[in-house]
Structure formats: structure tokens, C-alpha cells
N, C-alpha and C positions, 0 to 999 in steps of 0.2 A: 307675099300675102299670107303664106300660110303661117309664118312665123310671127305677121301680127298678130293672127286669130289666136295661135297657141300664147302668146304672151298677154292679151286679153282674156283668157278664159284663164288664167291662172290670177290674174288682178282681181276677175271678177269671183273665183272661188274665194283668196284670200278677203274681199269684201263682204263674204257672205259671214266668214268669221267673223266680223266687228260685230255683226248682232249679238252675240253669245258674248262677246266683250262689254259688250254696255249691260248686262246683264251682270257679270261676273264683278265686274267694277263699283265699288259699293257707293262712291262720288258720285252728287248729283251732274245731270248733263251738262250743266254751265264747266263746272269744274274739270269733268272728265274731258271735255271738248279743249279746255283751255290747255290742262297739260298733256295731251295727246297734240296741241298745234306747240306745243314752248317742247318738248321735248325732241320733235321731226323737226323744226327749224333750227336748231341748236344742232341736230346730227350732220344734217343736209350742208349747212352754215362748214362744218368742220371736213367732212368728207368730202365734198365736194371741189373745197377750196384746197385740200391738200391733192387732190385726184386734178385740180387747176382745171375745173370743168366750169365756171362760174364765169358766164361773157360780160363783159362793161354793156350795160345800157342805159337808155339814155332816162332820165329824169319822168319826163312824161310816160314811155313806157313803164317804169317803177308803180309809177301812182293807178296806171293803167291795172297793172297787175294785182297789187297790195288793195284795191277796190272788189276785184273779183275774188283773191284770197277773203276775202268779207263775207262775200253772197256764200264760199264753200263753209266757211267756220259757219254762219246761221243754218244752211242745210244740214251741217253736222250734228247743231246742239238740237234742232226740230226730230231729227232720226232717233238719239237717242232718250230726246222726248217723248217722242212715240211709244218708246219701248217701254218709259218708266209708267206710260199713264196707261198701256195696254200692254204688250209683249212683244217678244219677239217675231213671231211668226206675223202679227196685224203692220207690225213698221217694215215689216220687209216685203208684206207683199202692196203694203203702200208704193213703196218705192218702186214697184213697176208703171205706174202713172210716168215715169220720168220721159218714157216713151213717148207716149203721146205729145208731152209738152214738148217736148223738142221738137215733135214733128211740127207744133205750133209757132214754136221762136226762132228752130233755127231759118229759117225762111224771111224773117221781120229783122233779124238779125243780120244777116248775109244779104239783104234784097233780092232775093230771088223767087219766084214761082214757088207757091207749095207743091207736092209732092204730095199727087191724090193715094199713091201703095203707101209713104211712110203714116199719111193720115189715116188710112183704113186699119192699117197692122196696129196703130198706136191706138183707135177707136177700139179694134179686137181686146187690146190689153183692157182698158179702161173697162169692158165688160166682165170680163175675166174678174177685175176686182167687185166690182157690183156686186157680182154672182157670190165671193168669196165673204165676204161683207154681210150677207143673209144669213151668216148664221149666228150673229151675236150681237145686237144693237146698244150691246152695254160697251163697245169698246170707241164710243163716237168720238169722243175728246183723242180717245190716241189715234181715232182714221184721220182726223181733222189734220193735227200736228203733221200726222206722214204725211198727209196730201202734199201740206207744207214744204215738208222736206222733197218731197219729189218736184217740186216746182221749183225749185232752189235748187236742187241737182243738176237738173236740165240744162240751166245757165250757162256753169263756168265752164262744160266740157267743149261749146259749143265756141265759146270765147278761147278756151285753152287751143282750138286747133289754128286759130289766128297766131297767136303768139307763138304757134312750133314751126309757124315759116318765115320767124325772125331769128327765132333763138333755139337751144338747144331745151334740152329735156331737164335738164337738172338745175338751170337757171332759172326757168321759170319754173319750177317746182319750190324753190329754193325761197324765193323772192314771195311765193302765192302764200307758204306757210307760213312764214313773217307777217305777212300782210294779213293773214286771217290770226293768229294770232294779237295783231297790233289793235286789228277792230273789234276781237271781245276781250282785247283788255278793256277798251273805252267803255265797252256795252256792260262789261259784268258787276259796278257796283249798281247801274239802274238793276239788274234782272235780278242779283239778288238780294235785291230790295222787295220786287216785286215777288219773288218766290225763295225766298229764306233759307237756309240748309245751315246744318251744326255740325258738317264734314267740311273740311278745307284743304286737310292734308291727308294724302293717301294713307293707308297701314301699308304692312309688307308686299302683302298680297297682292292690292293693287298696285303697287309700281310694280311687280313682275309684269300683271297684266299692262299695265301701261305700258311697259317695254315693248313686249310682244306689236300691240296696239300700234306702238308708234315706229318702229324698226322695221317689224314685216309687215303690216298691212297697211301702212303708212305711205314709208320711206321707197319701200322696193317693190308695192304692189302700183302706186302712184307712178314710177317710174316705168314699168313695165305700161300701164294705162298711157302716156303719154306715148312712147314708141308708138301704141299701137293707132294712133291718132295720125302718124305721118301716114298710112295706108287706109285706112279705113276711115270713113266719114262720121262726124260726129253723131247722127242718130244711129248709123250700126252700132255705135259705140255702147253708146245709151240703152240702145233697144237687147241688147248683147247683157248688158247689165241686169237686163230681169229677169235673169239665172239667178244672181245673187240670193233672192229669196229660196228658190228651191234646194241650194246648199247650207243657207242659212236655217232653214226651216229643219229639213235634215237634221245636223245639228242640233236644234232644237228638240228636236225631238226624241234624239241620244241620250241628251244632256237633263233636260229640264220633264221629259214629257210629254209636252203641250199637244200629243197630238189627242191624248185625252181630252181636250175641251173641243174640238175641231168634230165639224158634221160634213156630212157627203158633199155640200155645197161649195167647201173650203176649197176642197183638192180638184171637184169640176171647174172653179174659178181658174186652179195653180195648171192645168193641162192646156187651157184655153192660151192663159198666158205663155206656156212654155211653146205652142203652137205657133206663136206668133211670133220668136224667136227663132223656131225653126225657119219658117216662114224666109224670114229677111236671112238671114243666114245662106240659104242656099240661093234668093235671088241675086245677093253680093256675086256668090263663086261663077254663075253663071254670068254676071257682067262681067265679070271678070275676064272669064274665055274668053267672051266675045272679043 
């Protein structure tokens, strides 16, 4: 147990960096989304087949997966939508909503009883954001998007823990990135139709960052997340994830700043949130004993 946490908190640190990536990458998010999935599927495709980690499965499984690789690529381009129509720190602490909705689907999902403590932890977060959200009404377009993205988050981890008690970590990792790249190749002459860009192809700079992007916080942060999936239940998973802003934000505010635009209300939101984390964190360990 302890070595899924520690391998979780390291996915979810290296997650908090992708904000600062979609930042630093000058491609709009159709673009950046599409070669961060063509670049991980192509590594994964090579490394794993030569590492002979890749199980045969079956047809329906495939489509099963290459489906939910969809819903992850739309959470991703919505994320770093987020960031383009607001910043970084508003799309990451969006992304703490993911909480909640989990504690929503995964229940509709799995057919099971809700889970009155994951819905109150996940209600605490969604205030948290409220509160954090007060201090800037010019940023609605990028809360929207992140909402977006956090409800599209929620999904595939919840679906990913089905799939890791057929297969191994690196096949359906493997299969998810294809699959999410297969569905915005289809999607991206509509989107940028609808939202136009005169970038296509990276400069230098961006494929470093796309490397980085797609190599570690991709390839080996994604793999570590999925290990931690055989232990831990998908809303710890999730709920574990709204760290991600508070490293990200961090970050942020090394890098860019931004804590100059942020009022007292930001950081009472970010503590509420991190409470909530705590929170489920130590109820795990203690079920755990038990």
C-alpha cells in the first residue's frame, strides 16, 4: 500500500508539471494534445513491444479501450483549454472538481451504493473551488472548460481500474494512447475549423517540451498511475489528484508569477481543497489497518 501511495504522489506531482507545459508550449491545445498522444503511443508501441509487455486482447476489449482513450484526449485538449483561455493556476484548481465527480459516477458506473464520506470530501472540494473562483469573474470561459475537463477526468480512471483486472499496465496504457490519439485525429479537422491556429508544427523548443511532456509525464507518470490503481480505489486515486494543483500552482508561481493576480480567497479555496485530500488519505490508511 505504501508503495502505491508513493508511486501516486510522484504521477501526481509529475501531473502538476503538465500545467506549466501547456503554458510553455506555444501549439494551440488541439495540436499540443494531438502530438503529446502521437508521440506516447509511438514510444509505448516501441518500448513496450520490445520489453514484450503488450498482452493479445481481444477485439471488443480494443474498441472498449480506444473509446475511453477518447474521453482521456477530450479531458486533455479541455485542460489545456483551460489554461489558454485563463492560466494555469484557474485550470488546475478546476481540476479538483474531479473528486466530486467521481464520487458521482463511479457508483452509476460500478452499480454500487454511493458513498456518503466520498460525496461529502468531494462536496468539501467543490467548495473549495467556489471560494477560490471569487476572486476573479473574468476567468469564466477558462472555469467552464476546466469544469469540462474535470468531468472528463473522472471517467477513464474509473473505467481504467476495470481494465487492470484483465490486463497489465502497459497494454492498456498502450492501446488508451492510440485510441485517444485515433479519436482527435477524427475530431481535429472539425475543431480547427471551429477554432483556427497558424501553428501546426512545433519550433525546437516545443518538441523538447513535448518530449519531456510525453516521455515523463506521459509515458512513466501514467504508468506509475495505473500501478497505483491495483491498490487504491479509483476516487482515492482521483481525490489524490487535487494535489496536482498545488504543485502545479507552486510551479506557477516560480515560473510565470501568477501569484500576483491571486486574492486571499484563492489560497482559503487551495487549503480547503488540500484538507480534503488529507482527509481521504488518512481514512484509506486506517482501513487499511483495520
Amino acid at each position: 500500500m505504501k508503495k502505491a501511495f508513493l508511486q501516486l504522489h510522484i504521477a501526481v506531482f509529475l501531473a502538476g508539471f503538465t500545467g506549466l507545459l501547456g503554458r510553455l508550449i506555444t501549439l494551440n491545445e488541439a495540436m499540443l494534445v494531438w502530438y503529446r498522444l502521437l508521440l506516447s503511443a509511438v514510444t509505448m508501441w516501441c518500448l513496450f513491444s520490445y520489453q514484450r509487455k503488450i498482452q493479445a486482447i481481444s477485439k471488443k476489449e480494443i474498441a472498449s479501450i480506444v473509446a475511453v482513450g477518447g474521453i482521456a484526449a477530450l479531458h486533455w485538449l479541455s485542460f489545456y483549454g483551460s489554461i489558454k483561455y485563463a492560466n494555469i493556476s484557474v485550470a488546475l484548481v478546476c481540476f479538483s472538481a474531479v473528486g466530486f465527480f467521481t464520487a458521482l459516477f463511479e457508483p452509476l458506473i460500478n452499480k454500487h451504493r454511493f458513498n456518503k464520506t466520498n460525496l461529502l470530501l468531494g462536496v468539501l472540494v467543490m467548495i473549495g473551488i467556489y471560494i477560490v473562483f471569487q476572486f476573479d469573474p473574468s476567468y469564466k470561459v477558462g472555469i467552464a472548460v476546466g469544469l469540462v475537463s474535470a468531468l472528463l477526468g473522472a471517467l477513464f480512471p474509473v473505467y481504467n481500474r476495470r481494465f487492470m483486472q484483465r490486463m497489465n499496465a502497459e497494454t492498456l496504457l498502450t492501446w488508451q494512447m492510440s485510441g485517444g490519439f485515433l479519436v482527435l485525429t477524427a475530431l481535429l479537422p472539425l475543431y480547427l475549423y471551429l477554432f483556427p491556429t497558424q501553428y501546426f508544427i512545433p519550433v525546437l523548443s516545443d518538441w523538447f517540451w513535448l518530449l519531456v511532456l510525453s516521455w515523463i509525464c506521459s509515458v512513466w507518470a501514467f504508468h506509475l498511475s495505473a500501478n497505483a490503481l491495483k491498490k487504491i480505489s479509483a476516487f482515492t486515486v482521483n481525490l489524490t489528484y487535487n494535489l496536482e494543483p498545488v504543485y502545479g500552482i507552486l510551479l506557477a508561481f516560480v515560473v510565470y508569477h501568477e501569484n500576483k493576480e491571486l486574492k486571499n480567497s484563492f489560497y482559503i479555496g487551495l487549503v480547503i481543497i488540500l484538507l480534503a485530500v488529507l482527509l481521504q488519505t488518512a481514512r484509506i490508511y486506517k482501513q487499511h489497518k483495520k
